[in-house]
C-alpha positions as CSV (number, residue, x, y, z in Angstrom):
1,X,-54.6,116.3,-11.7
2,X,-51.7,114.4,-9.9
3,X,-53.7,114.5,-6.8
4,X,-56.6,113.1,-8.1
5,X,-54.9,110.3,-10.4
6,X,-52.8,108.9,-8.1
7,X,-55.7,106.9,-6.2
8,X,-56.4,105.2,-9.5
9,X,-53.2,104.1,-9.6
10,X,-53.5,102.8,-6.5
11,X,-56.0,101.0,-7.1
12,X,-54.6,99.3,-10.6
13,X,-51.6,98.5,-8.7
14,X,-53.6,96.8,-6.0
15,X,-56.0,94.7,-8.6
16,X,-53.0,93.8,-10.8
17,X,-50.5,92.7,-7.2
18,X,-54.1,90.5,-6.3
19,X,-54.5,88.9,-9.7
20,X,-51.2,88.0,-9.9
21,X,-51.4,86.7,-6.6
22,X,-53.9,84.5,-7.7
23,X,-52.2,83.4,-10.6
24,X,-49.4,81.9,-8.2
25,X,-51.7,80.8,-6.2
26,X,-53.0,79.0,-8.8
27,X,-50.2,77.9,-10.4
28,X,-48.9,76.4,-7.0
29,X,-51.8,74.3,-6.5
30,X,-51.6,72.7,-10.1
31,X,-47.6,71.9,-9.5
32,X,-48.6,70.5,-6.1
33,X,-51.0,68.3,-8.0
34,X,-48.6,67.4,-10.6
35,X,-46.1,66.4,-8.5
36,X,-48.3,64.5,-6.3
37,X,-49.6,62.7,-9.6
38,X,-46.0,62.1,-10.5
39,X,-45.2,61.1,-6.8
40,X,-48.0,58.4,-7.6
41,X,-47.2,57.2,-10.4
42,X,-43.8,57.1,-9.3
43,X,-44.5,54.8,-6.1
44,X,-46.7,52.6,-8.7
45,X,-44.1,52.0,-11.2
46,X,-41.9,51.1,-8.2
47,X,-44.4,49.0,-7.0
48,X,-44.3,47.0,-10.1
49,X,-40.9,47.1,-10.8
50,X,-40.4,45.6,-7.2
51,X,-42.9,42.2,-8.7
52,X,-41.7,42.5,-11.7
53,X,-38.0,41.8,-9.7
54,X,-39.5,39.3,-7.8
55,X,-40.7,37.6,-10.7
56,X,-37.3,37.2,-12.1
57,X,-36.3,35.4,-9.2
58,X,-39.0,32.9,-9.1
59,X,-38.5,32.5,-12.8
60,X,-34.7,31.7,-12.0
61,X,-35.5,29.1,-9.0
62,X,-38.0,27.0,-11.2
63,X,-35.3,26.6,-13.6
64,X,-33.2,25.5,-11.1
65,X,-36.2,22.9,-10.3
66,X,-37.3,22.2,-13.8
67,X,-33.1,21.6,-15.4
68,X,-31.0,19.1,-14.0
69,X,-28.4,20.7,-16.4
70,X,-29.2,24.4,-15.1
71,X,-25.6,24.9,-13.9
72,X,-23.9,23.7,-17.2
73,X,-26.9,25.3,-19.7
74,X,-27.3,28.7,-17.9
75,X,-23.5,29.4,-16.6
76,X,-22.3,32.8,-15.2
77,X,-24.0,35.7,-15.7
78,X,-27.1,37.3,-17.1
79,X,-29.4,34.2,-17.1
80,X,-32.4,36.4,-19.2
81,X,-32.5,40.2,-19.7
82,X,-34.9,42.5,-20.8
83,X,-37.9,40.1,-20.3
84,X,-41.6,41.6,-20.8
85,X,-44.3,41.2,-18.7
86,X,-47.2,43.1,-17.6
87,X,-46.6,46.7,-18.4
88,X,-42.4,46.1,-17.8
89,X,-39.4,44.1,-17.9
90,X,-37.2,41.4,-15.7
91,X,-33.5,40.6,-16.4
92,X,-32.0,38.1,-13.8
93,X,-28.4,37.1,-13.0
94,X,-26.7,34.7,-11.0
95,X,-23.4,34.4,-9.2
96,X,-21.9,31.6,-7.2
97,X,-20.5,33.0,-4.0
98,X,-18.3,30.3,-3.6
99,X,-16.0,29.6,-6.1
100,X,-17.1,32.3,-8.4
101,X,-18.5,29.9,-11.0
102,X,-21.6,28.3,-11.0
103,X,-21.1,25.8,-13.3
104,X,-18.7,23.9,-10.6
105,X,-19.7,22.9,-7.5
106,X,-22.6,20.5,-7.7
107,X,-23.8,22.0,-3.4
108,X,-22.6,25.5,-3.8
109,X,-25.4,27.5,-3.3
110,X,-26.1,30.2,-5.7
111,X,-26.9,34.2,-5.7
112,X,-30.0,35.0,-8.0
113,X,-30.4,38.8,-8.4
114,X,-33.6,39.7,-10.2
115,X,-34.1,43.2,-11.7
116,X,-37.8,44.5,-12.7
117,X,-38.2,48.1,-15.0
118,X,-41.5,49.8,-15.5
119,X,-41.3,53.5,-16.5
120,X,-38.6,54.7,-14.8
121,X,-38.5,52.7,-12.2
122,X,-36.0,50.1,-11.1
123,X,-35.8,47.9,-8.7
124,X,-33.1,45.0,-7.8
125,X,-33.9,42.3,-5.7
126,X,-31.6,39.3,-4.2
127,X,-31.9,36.2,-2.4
128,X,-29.3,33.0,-2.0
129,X,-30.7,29.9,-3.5
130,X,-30.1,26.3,-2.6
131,X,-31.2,23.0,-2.8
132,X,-32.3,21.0,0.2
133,X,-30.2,17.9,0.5
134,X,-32.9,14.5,1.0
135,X,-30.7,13.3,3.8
136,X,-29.9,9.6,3.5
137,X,-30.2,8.9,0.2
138,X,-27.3,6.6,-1.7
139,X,-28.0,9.4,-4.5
140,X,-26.5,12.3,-2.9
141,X,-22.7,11.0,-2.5
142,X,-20.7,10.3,-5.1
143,X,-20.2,7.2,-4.6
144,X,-22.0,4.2,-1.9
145,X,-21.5,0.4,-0.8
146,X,-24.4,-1.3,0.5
147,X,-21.9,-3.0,2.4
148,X,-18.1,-2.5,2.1
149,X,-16.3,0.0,0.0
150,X,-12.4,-1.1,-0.2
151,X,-9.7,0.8,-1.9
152,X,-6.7,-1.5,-2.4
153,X,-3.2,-0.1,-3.2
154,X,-5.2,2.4,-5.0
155,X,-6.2,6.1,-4.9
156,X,-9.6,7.5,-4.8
157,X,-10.5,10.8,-5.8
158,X,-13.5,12.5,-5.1
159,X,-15.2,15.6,-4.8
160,X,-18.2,14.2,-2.9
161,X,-18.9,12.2,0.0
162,X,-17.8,8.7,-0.3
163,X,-19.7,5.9,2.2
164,X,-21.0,2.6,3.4
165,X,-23.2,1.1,5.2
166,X,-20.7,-1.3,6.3
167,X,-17.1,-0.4,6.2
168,X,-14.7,1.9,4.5
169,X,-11.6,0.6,4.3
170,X,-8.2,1.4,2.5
171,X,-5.7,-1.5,2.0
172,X,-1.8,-1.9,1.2
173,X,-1.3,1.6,1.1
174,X,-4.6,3.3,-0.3
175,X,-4.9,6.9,-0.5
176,X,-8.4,8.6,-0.4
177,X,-8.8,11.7,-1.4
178,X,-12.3,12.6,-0.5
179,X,-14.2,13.1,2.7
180,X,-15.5,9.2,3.5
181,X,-18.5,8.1,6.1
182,X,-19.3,4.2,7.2
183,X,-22.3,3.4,9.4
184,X,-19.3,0.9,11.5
185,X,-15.6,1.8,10.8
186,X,-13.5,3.8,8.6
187,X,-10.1,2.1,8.7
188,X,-6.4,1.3,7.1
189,X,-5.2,3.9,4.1
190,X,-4.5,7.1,4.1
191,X,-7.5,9.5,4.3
192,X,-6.9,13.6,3.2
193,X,-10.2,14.4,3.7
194,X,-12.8,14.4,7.0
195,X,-13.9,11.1,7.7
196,X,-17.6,10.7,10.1
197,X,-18.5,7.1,11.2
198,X,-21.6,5.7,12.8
199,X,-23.6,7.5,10.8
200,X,-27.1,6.0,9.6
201,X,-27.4,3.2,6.7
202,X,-28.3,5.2,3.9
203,X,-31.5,3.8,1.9
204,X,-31.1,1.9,-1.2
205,X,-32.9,0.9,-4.2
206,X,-35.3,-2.5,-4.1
207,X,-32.7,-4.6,-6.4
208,X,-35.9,-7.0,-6.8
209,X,-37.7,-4.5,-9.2
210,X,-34.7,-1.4,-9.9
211,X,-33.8,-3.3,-13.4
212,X,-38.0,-3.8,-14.4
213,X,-38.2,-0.5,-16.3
214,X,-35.1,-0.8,-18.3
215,X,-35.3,-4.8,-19.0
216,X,-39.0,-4.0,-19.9
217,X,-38.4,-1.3,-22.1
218,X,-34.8,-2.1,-23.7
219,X,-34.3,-3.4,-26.5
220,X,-32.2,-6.8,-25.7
221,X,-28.6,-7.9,-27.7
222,X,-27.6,-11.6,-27.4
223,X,-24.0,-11.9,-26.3
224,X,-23.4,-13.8,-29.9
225,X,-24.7,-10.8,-31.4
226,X,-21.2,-9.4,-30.6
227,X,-18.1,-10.2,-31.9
228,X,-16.7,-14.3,-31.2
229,X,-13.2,-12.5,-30.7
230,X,-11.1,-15.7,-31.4
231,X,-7.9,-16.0,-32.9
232,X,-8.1,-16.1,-36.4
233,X,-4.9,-16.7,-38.9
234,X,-3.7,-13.2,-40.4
235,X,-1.0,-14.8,-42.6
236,X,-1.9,-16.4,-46.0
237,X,0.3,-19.7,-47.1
238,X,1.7,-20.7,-43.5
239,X,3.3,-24.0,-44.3
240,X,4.2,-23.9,-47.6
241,X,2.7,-27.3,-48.6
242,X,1.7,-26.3,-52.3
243,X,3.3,-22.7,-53.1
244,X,5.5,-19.7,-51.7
245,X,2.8,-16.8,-52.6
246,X,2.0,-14.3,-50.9
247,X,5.7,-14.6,-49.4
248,X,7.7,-12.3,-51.9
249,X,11.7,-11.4,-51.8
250,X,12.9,-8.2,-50.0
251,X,15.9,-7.2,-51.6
252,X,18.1,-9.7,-53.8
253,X,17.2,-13.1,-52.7
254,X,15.2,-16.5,-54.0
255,X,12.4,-17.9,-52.5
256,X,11.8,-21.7,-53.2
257,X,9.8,-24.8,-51.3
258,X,12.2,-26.8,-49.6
259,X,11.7,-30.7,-48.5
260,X,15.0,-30.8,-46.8
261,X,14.1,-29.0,-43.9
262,X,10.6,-28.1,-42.4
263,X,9.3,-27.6,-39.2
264,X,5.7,-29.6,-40.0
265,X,4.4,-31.2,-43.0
266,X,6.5,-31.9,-45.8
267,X,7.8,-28.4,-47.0
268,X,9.4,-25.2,-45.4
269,X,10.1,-21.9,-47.0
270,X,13.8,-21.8,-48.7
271,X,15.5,-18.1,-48.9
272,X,18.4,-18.1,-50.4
273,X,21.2,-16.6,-52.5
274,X,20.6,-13.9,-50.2
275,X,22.5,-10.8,-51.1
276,X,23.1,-9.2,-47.9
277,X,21.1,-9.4,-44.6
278,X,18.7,-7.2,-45.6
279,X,17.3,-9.8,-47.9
280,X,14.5,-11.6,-46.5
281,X,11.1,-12.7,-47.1
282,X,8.1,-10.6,-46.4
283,X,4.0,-10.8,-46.9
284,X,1.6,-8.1,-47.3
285,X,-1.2,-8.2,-44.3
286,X,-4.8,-7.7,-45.0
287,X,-5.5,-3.9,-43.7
288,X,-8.8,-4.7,-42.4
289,X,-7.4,-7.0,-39.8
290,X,-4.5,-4.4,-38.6
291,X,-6.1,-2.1,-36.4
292,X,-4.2,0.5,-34.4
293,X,-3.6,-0.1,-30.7
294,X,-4.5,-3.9,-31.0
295,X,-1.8,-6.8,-29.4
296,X,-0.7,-9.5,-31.9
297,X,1.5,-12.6,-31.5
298,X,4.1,-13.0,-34.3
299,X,5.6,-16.3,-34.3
300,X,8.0,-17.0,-37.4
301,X,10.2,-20.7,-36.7
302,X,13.6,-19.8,-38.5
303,X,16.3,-22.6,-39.4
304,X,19.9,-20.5,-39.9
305,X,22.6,-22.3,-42.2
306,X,24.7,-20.2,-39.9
307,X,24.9,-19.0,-35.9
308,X,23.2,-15.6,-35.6
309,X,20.6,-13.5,-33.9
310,X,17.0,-13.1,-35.7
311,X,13.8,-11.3,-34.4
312,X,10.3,-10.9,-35.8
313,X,9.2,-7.3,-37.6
314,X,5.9,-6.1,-38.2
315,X,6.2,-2.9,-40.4
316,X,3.9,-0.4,-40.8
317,X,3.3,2.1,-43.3
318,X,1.0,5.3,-42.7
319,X,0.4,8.6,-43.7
320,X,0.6,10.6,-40.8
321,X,3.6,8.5,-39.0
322,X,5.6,7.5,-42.5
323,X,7.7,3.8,-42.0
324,X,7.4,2.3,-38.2
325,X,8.9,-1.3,-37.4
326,X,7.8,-3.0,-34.5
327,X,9.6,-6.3,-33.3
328,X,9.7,-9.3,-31.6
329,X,12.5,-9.6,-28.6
330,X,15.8,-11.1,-30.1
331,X,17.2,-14.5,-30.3
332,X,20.6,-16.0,-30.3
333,X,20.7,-18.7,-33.0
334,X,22.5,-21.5,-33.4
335,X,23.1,-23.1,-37.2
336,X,20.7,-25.5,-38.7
337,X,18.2,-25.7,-35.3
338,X,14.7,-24.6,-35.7
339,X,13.9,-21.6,-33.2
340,X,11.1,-19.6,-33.1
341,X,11.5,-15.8,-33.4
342,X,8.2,-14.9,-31.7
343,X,6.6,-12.2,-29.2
344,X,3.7,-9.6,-29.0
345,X,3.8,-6.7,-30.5
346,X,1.1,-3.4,-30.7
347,X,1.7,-1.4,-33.2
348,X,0.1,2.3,-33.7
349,X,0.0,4.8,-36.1
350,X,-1.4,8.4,-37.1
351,X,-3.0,8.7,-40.4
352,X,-4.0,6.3,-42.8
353,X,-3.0,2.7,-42.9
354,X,-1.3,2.3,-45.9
355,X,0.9,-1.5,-45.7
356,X,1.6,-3.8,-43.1
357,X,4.3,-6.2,-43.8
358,X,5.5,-9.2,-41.8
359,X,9.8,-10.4,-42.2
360,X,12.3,-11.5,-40.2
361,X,15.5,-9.5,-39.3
362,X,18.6,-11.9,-39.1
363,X,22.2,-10.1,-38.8
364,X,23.8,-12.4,-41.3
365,X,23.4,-13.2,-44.7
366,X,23.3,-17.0,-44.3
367,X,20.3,-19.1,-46.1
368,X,17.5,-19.8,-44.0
369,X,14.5,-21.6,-43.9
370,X,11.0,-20.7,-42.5
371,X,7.9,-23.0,-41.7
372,X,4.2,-23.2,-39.6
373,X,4.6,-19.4,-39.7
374,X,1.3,-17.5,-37.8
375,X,-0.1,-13.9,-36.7
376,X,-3.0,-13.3,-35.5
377,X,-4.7,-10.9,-32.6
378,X,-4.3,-11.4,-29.2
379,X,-6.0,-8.0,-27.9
380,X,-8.7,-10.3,-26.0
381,X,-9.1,-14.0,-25.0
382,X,-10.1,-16.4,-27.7
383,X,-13.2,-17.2,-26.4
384,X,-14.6,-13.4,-25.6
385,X,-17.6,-11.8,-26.8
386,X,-16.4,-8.5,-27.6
387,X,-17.7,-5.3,-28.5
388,X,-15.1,-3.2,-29.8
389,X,-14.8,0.0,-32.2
390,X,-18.2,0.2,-31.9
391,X,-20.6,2.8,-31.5
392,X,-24.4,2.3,-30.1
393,X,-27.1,4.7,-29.1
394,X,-30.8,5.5,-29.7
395,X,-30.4,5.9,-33.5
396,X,-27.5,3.3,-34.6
397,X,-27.5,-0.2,-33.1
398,X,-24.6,-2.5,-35.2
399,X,-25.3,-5.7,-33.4
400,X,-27.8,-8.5,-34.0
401,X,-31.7,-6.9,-35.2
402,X,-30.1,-3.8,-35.7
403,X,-33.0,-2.9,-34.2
404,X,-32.5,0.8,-32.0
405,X,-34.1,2.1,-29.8
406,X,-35.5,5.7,-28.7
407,X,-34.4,6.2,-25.7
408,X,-31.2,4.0,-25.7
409,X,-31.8,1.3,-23.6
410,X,-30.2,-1.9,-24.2
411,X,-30.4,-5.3,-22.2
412,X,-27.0,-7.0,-23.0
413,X,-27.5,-10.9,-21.2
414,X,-24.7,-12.5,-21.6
415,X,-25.5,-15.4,-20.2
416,X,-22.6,-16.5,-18.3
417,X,-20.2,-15.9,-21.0
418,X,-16.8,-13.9,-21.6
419,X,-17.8,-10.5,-22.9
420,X,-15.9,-7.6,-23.1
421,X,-16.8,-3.9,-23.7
422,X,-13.6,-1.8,-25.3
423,X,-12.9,1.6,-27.3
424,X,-16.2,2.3,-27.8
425,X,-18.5,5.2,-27.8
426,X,-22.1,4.1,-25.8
427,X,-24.9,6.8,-25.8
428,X,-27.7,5.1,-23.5
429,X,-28.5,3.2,-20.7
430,X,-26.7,-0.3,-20.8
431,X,-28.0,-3.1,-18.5
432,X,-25.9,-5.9,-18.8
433,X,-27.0,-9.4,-17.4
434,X,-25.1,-12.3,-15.9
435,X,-21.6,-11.5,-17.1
436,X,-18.9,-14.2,-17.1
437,X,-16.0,-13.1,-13.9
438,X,-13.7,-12.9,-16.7
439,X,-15.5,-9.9,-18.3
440,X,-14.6,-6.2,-18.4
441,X,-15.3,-2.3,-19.6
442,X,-11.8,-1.5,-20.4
443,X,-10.1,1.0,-22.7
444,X,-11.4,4.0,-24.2
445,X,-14.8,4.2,-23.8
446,X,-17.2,7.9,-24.1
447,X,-20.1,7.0,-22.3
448,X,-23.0,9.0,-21.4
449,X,-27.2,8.4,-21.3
450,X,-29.2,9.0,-23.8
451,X,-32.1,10.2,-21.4
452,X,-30.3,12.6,-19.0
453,X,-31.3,11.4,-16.0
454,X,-31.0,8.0,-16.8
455,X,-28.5,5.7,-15.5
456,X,-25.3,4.4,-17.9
457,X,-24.8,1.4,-16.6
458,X,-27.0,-1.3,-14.7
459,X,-25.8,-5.0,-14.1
460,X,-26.4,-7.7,-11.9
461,X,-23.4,-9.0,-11.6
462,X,-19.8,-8.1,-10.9
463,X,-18.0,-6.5,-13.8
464,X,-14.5,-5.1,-13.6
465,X,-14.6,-1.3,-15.1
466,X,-11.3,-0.3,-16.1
467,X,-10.8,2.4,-18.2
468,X,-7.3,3.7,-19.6
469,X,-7.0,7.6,-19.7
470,X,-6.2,7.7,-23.6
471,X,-8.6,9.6,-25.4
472,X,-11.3,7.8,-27.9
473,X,-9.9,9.1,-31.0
474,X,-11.9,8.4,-34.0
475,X,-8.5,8.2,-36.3
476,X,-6.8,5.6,-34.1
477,X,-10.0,3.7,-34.3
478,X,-10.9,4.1,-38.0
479,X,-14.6,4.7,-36.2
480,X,-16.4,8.2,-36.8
481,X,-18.5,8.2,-33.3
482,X,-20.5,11.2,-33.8
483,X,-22.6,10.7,-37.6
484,X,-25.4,11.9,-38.3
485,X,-27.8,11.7,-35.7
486,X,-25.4,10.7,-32.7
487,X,-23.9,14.1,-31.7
488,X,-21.0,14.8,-29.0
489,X,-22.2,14.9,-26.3
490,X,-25.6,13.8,-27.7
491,X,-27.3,16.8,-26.0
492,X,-26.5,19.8,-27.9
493,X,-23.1,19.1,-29.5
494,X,-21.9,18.4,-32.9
495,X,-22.1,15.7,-35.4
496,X,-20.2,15.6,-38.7
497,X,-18.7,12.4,-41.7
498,X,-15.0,12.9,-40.4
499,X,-13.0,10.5,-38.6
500,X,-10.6,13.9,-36.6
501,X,-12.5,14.0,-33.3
502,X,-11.1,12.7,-29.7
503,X,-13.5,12.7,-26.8
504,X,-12.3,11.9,-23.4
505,X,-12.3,8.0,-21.8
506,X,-15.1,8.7,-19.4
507,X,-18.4,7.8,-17.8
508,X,-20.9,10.4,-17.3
509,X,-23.9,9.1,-15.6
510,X,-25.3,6.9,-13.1
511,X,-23.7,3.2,-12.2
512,X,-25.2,0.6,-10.3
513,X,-25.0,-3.1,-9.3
514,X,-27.4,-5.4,-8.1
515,X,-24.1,-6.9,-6.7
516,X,-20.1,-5.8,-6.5
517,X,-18.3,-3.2,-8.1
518,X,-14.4,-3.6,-9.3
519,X,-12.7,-0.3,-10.6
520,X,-9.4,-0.7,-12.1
521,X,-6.5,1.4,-14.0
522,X,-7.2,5.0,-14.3
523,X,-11.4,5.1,-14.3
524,X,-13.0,8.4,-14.8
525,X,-16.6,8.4,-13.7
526,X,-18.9,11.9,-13.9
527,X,-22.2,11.1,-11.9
528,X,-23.1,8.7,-9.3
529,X,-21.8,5.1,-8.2
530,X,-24.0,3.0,-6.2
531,X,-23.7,-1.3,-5.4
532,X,-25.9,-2.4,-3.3
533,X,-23.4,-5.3,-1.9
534,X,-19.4,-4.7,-2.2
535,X,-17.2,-1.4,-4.0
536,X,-13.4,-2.2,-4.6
537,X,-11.0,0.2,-6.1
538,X,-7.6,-1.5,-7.1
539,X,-4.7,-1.2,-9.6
540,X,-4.7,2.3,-10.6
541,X,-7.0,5.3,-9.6
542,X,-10.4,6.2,-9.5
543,X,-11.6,9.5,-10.3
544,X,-15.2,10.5,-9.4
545,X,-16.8,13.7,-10.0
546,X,-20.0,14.4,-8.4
547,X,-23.4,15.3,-10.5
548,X,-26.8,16.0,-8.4
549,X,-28.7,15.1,-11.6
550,X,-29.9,11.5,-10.4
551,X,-30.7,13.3,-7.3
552,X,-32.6,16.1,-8.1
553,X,-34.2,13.9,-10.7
554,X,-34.5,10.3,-9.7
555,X,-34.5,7.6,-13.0
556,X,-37.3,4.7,-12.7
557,X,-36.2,2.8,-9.8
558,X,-34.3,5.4,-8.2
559,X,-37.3,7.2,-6.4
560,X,-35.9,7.0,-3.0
561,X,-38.3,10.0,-1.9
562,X,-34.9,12.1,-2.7
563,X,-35.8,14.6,-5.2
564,X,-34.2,17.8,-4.5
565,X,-36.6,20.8,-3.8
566,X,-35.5,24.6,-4.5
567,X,-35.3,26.4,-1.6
568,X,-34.4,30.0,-0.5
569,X,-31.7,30.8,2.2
570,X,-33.6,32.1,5.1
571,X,-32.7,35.6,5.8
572,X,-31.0,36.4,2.4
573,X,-34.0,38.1,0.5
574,X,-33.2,41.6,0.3
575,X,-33.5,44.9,-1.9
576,X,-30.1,45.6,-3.9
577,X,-29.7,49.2,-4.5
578,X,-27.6,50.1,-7.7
């Protein structure tokens, strides 16, 4: 029985070793098949990642195209992340190799690196990104002279090129801090920086149609429209022809109208029975007509029944800065002469104004009488047009119509009169026309354009610009600058009905003349400066810091054929592998 059975077994074991066989046969060939599916799929979601990837980068260089603000708006860092589109994702990133930040550095090129998912797949792609530079444009330095730019016992600072297409020249010991160019000669001063002349006149705007858009389309302010500065009487009751109010006693003293003495007309001011020296007389100013920071003239002509020294006093009373007296130089008096205690003083404060008094300090307790008494503001010349305190942009306008407009552009013609521009916050583009020689843009000022790419300032005719580096604080001025519709900056920032906010003395935008240039004190200036005739920098410093806005993205009149284009750095496209 065992020798006839053990051929069947044979033969089971046989089938059974064959069918199994064929099940791993067959089981080889559908995992060969699966992972040649997943192999497929595999190299197709790579595939897509790889365009998804690249699509992150073209994504990131047409913002660069499309934002003249793509530095500031889109920073460090992850720019987007997690993006869909088609059947994945792209995230991108940027870096700046240079300095590490790409918010600085107007020319630094920057490293985009794109990253596209599908599936599993991931794929990281790279390329350095830059913009080409229109040579020989006025817009793509920092500052440029049509003919001569002259820095007289001054410094420049700059973090652009500086040129002419003249001469460059320092003067009486100018330093220049800043890598200057001249189609002649670069010459006198001190230059820190690389200097390259001969090279070729860079092309300027036509200055017979560059104003047209913006006196076209602005909306015009009369120089009387402004402010007739003047100098207007602060002090009630001056000569004490008919009474002695608003004068009152300080301390234990009588105040009477005196015929024996006086200094015009037929009365003077009698104090007397004075008590100790302490015991003067005083008036209350109008508030409205103190204002913080502002110059006045005091001029108080004093008769002393005895020989003395006397000065004038200004007091001020605040809430944030308590009691502060501010006086005129003193005087040696001699007895029963008229002399005038008189001088300038500028009187500031924190907080609220809460009494200004004017006196006289005298170091004896002799009578004394007082006549043709005056104060009044000599921050500006009588006969200026000023604009002061003020604030003026696309939705406020405070002077003449009142009438504003959209994209803040305002033609100020000033006819060949005295203006001058001072602590004031200006969101637009200004074009200021015939301007008296005596004009200025001095103080604080927080300037910027209400249209990005739109210049600041525009003027056919010299005006000194000569900012001090004090902040524009809204307390010193009794001025909120950012209400309701004006934000700080106006793109993007914030707007409230306080008067607590400081914003830096600066101008951020494009400047131009038709004609010269004059810089003065400490100006700050974020954008471009062009004249088409003469630049001079004196008394003080200049401070420029380059922005490729107007460059990238010319105003109307400004289309030089120098619009930046997006480009990729030859050679730097490459795959990034985790």
């Amino acid at each position: 029985m065992n020798a006839q059975g053990h051929p069947r077994g044979s033969v089971y074991i046989t089938v059974l070793g064959a069918a199994l066989l064929i099940t791993i046969i067959g089981l080889s060939v559908m995992f060969v098949q699966q992972v040649q599916n997943r192999t497929a799929l595999g190299v197709s979601n790579c595939a897509e990642a790889r365009l998804y990837a690249r699509s992150a980068l073209e994504s990131g260089m047409y913002v660069i195209y499309a934002d003249p603000f793509w530095r500031t708006h889109f920073g460090n860092g992850a720019w987007c992340t997690n993006v869909p589109i088609g059947n994945g994702t792209f995230s991108l990133e940027a870096t700046d190799p240079v300095d590490g930040d790409v918010r600085s550095g107007a020319s630094d090129p920057v490293v985009l690196t794109g990253t596209g998912c599908k599936g599993e797949a991931r794929y990281r792609m790279q390329v350095k990104v830059e913009t080409a530079q229109a040579l020989g444009v006025c817009l793509e330095v920092s500052m440029h002279a049509g003919h001569d730019l002259v820095t007289d016992a001054s410094t420049l600072n700059s973090d652009q090129v500086i040129s002419a297409n003249h001469d460059t020249n320092g003067q009486n010991g100018a330093r220049i801090y800043a890598d200057a160019e001249a189609v002649n000669n670069i010459k006198g001063g001190t230059y820190y920086e690389a200097t390259h002349s001969g090279i070729k006149p860079r092309t300027m705007p036509n200055t017979a149609t560059v104003l047209n858009y913006y006196t076209t389309n602005g909306t015009p302010i009369a120089y009387s429209d402004l402010r007739l500065w003047g100098q207007a009487e602060i002090l009630v009751n001056t000569s004490f022809e008919t009474a002695t109010a608003p004068w009152y006693a300080v301390g234990a003293c009588t105040l009477s109208r005196s015929a024996v003495y006086r200094k015009d007309g037929v009365y003077s001011l009698r104090v007397s029975g004075r008590a100790n020296a302490a015991a003067v007389a005083a008036q209350d100013l109008d508030l409205a007509k103190i204002l913080n920071g502002n110059r006045y003239y005091v001029r108080l002509p004093v008769l002393l029944q005895a020989v003395g020294t006397g000065q004038a006093c200004l007091t001020i009373e605040s809430t944030g800065s308590g009691v502060q007296a501010f006086y005129t130089p003193p005087v040696a008096m001699a007895a029963f002469t008229w002399v005038d205690l008189a001088g300038e003083v500028t009187p500031t404060w924190s907080g609220q104004l809460v009494k200004a008094t004017v006196s006289v300090v005298l170091n004896t307790n002799a009578e004394y009488h007082m006549d043709a008494v005056t104060v009044y503001d000599t921050t500006y010349p009588a006969d200026t047009y000023v604009m002061d305190r003020a604030l003026l942009g696309p939705a406020v306008n405070p002077f003449g119509s009142r009438q504003t407009n959209p994209q803040g552009i305002y033609v100020l013609n000033c006819s060949g009169k005295k203006v001058i521009i001072a602590n004031s916050r200006i969101v637009g583009t200004l074009v200021i026309l015939g301007p008296n020689a005596a004009s200025s843009i001095r103080g604080s000022v927080a300037w910027e354009p209400a249209v990005p790419n739109y210049p600041a300032l525009l003027t056919d005719t010299p005006i000194p610009i000569g900012l001090g580096s004090a902040a524009l604080s809204e307390a010193t001025m009794n001025t909120n600058f950012n209400p309701t519709g004006t934000p700080y900056p106006y793109v993007g920032g914030s707007q409230n009905t306080d008067m607590n906010d400081a914003y830096p003395s600066v101008i951020r935008g494009l400047i131009y003349s038709t004609g010269n240039l004059v810089f003065q004190n400490g100006t700050a200036v974020e954008g471009v400066v062009v004249s088409h005739n003469d630049i001079t920098v004196q008394a003080g410093a200049l401070n420029l810091k380059y922005k490729s806005t107007w460059l990238n993205n010319p105003p109307p009149g400004f289309d030089l054929g120098s619009a930046k284009k997006v480009q990729t750095v030859a050679g730097t496209w490459r795959r990034v592998v985790p």
